[in-house]
C-alpha positions in Angstrom: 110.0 119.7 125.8 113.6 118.1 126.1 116.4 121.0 127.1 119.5 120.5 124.8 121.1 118.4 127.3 118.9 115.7 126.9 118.5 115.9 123.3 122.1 115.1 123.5 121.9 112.2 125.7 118.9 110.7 124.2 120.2 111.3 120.2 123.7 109.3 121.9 122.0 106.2 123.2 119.6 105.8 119.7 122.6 106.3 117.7 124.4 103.5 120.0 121.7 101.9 120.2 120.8 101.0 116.5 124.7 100.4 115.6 125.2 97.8 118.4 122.2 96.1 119.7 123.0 96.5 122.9 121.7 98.6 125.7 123.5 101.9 126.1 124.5 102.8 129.9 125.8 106.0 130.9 129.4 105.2 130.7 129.5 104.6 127.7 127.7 108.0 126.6 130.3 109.4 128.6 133.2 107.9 127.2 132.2 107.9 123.5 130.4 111.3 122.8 132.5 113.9 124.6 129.2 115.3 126.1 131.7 117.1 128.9 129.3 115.7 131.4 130.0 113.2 134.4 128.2 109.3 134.3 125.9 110.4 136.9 124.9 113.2 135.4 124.0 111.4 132.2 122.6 109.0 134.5 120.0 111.4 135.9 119.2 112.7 132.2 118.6 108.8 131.2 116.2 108.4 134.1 114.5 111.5 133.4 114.0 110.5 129.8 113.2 106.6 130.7 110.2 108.5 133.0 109.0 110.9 130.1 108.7 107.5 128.1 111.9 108.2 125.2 113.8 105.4 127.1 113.6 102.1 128.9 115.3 99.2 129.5 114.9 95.6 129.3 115.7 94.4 133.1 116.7 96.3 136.4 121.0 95.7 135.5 120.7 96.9 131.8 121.5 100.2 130.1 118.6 102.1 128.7 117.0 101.3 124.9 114.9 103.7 123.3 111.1 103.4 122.6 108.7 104.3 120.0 108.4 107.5 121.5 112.3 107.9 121.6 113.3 106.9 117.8 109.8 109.1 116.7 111.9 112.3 118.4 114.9 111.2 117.1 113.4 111.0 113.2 111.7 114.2 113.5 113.8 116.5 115.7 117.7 115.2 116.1 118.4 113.0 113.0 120.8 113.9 110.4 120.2 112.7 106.9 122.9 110.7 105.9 123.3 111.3 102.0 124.0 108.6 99.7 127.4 108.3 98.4 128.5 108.9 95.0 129.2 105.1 94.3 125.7 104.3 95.7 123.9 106.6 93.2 125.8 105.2 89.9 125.5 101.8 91.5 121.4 102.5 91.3 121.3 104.5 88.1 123.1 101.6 86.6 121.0 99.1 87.8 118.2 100.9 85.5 120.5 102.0 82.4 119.9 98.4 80.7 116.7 98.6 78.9 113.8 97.1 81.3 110.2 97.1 79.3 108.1 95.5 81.8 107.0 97.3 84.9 106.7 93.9 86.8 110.9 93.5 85.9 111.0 97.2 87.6 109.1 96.6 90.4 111.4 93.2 91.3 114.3 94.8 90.8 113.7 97.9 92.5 112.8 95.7 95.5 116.5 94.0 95.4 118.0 97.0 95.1 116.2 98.4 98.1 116.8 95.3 100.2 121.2 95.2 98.9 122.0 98.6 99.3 120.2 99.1 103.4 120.6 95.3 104.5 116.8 95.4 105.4 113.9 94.3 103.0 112.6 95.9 99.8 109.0 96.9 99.5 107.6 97.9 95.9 103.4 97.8 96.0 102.7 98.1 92.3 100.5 100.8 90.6 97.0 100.8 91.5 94.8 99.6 88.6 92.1 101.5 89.5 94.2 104.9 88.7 96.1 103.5 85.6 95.0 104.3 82.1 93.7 101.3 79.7 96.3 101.0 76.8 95.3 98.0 75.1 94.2 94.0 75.6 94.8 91.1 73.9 92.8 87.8 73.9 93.3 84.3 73.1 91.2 81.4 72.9 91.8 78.7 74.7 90.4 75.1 75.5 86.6 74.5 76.7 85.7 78.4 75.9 88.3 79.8 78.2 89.8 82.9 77.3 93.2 84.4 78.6 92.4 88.2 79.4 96.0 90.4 78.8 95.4 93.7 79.9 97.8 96.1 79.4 97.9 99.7 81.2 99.7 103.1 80.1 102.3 103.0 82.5 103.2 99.1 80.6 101.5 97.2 83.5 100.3 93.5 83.1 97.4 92.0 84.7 96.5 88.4 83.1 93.1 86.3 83.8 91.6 83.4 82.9 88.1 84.3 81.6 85.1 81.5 81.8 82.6 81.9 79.2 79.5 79.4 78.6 80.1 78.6 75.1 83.0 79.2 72.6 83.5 82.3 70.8 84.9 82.2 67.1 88.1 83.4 67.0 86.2 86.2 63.9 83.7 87.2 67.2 86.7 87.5 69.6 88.7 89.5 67.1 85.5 92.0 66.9 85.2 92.3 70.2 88.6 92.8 71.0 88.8 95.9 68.2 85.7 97.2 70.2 87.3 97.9 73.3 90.8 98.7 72.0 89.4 101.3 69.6 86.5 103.1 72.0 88.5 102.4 75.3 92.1 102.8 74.8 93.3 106.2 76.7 90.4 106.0 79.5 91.0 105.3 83.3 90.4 101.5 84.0 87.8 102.9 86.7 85.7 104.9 84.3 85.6 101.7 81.8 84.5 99.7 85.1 81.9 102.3 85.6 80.7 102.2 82.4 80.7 98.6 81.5 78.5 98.3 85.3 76.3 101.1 84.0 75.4 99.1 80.7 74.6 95.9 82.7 72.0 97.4 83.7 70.5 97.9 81.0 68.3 94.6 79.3 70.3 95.1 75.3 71.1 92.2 72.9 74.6 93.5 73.6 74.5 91.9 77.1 76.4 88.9 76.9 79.5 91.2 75.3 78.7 93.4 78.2 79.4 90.5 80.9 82.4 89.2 79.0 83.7 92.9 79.2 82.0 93.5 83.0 84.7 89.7 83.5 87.8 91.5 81.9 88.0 94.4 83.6 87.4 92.9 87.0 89.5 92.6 89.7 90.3 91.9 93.5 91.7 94.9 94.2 94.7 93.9 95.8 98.1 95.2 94.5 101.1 93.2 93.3 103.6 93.6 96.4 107.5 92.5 95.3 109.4 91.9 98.6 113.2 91.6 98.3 115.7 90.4 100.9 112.9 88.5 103.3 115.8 86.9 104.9 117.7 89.9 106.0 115.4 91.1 108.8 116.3 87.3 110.4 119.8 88.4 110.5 119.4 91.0 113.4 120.4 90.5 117.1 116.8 91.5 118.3 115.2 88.3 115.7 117.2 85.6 117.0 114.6 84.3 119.4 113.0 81.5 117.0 109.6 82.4 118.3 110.3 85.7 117.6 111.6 85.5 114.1 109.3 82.4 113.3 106.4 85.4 113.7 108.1 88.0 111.8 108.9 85.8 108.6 105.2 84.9 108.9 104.0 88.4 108.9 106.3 89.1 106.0 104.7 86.4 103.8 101.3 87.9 104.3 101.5 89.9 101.4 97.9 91.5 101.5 98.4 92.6 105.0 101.4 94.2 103.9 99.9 95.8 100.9 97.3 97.3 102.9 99.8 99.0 105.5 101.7 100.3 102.3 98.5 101.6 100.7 97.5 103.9 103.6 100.5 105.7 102.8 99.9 106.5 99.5 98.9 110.0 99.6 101.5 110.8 101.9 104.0 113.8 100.7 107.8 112.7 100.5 109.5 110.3 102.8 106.5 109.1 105.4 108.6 106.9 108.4 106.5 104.6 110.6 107.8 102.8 113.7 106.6 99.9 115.9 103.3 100.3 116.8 102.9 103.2 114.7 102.1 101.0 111.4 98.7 99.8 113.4 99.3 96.0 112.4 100.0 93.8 115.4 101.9 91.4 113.1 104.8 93.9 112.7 104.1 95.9 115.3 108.1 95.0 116.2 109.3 97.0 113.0 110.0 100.1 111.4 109.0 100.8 108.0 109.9 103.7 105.9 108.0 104.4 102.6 107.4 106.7 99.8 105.0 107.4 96.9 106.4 107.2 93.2 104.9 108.9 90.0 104.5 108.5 86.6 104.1 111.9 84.8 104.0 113.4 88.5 100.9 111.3 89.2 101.1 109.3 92.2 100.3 106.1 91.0 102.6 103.8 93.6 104.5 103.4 97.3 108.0 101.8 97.7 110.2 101.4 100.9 112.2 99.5 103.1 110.8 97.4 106.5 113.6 96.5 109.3 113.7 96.3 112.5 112.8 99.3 115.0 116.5 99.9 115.5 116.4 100.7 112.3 119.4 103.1 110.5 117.1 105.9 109.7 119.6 108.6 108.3 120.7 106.2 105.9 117.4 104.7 104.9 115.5 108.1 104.3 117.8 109.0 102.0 118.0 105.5 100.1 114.3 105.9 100.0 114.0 109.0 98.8 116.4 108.8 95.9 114.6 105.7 95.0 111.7 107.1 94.5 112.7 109.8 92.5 114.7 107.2 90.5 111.7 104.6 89.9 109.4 107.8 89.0 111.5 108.7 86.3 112.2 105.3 85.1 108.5 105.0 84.8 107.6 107.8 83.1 109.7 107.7 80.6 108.5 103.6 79.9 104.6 105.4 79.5 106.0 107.7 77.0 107.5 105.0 74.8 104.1 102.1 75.7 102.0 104.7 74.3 100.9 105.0 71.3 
């Protein structure tokens, strides 16, 4: 357990720390945080805290830098929420007060605004499919007996698909198929219709061929949509200007399925969930912080959103951003259900 003097020192060089880039030594604590305590005092303190693992530094000459272990007792035990400002929250609300009908248009945009408003990048993983509601589909023929597949969920997401089939429908078969599964279907959780549809496979009925078109439809890979915003801002940090370095980082930012699955694990997390370094458990960004949280449609979870940066990371600021986010895309998109439905 720190005393209160070293939750002082170690609170002044992560604050430092994450609004210059550069290693804090203990004159500088001294002369900018009125701590009423000589440099070789705080030098002692640093030490201690470098040997309990909250600090280190990068060579023998340097001031101190603080670690995982430092920022994760920062976050939970000294931070100060920084709330938005009154311009920032009409600047957001506004953002949303022109009429957006499409989630995908939500999702992008709440990933801009994410990445313009903290300076790092905008994360928005799109509902899962397999806890939306089925609202309606639409088919069309097209050449060679391909069908396009529009499904379209409750909350007013779209998932399009290309469906083979082995010989060409008539549009009068299509039509009756498609009133089948709009009229029995509509209103039901895309996973119960899955189970369902696997359910009647199994079973030998002249039906079977409708079955497999159906079993085709409502198929997926699983894998969310991700919208990232503001890629190029994590390049602009001090700590990413090594090209190796930043070459690896970009990478790891274009691998959208890796960062899906990093996003999805904190799904059922409560409020604002804040991961740093190695704490995501992804090698790839094992160099960055990201902060998340779930949003909700009709107070049913049904999506993550949140902001990745680097570990020196303004986390008072980007909790909050977060947070109101959240709140904001959760109500955006529950009032969008209420008018898709019908």
């Amino acid at each position: 357990m720190l005393n209160e003097r070293k939750k002082k020192i170690l609170r002044a060089v992560v604050y430092n720390y994450i609004t210059t880039a550069i290693p804090v030594g203990s004159r500088t604590v001294a002369k900018k945080y009125r701590l009423h305590l000589s440099p070789a005092t705080i030098r002692n303190c640093m030490a201690d805290l470098e040997e309990s693992g909250y600090l280190t530094h990068p060579h023998t000459s340097a001031g101190r830098i603080p670690t995982d272990k430092g920022y994760r007792f920062y976050v939970n035990s000294l931070m100060e929420r920084a709330d938005l400002s009154l311009e920032e929250k009409i600047r957001i609300k506004k953002e949303y007060s022109h009429r957006i009908n499409r989630i995908d248009q939500i999702m992008e945009e709440t990933s801009q605004v994410l990445s313009l408003l903290s300076h790092y990048t905008g994360l928005v993983l799109a509902p899962n499919l397999e806890k939306s509601i089925f609202h309606h589909l639409e088919l069309v023929s097209l050449e060679n007996g391909r069908i396009l597949s529009i499904l379209i969920t409750g909350s007013g997401l779209v998932k399009n698909k290309i469906i083979e089939t082995e010989k060409i429908l008539p549009k009068e078969r299509l039509g009756e198929i498609l009133n089948l599964i709009n009229d029995r279907l509509s209103n039901l959780p895309l996973k119960r219709i899955k189970e369902f549809i696997s359910d009647q496979l199994k079973i030998e009925t002249s039906a079977r061929k409708i079955w497999e078109l159906m079993n085709q439809i409502f198929t997926w890979d699983g894998v969310e949509e991700l919208y990232l915003g503001g890629r190029i801002n994590i390049l602009e940090h001090p700590e990413f200007k090594d090209l190796a370095r930043s070459k690896s980082i970009f990478q790891a930012l274009e691998e959208k399925r890796l960062l899906a699955e990093v996003l999805s694990k904190t799904a059922s997390s409560e409020g604002v969930r804040v991961l740093i370094g190695k704490e995501t458990r992804c090698r790839k960004i094992r160099d960055l912080s990201l902060v998340t949280s779930t949003y909700r449609i009709n107070g049913r979870p049904v999506g993550v959103l949140g902001i990745i940066g680097p570990r020196r990371m303004e986390y008072s600021k980007v909790v909050s951003l977060v947070d109101f986010m959240a709140k904001m895309v959760s109500k955006v998109l529950t009032n969008l259900s209420h008018t898709t439905k019908v």
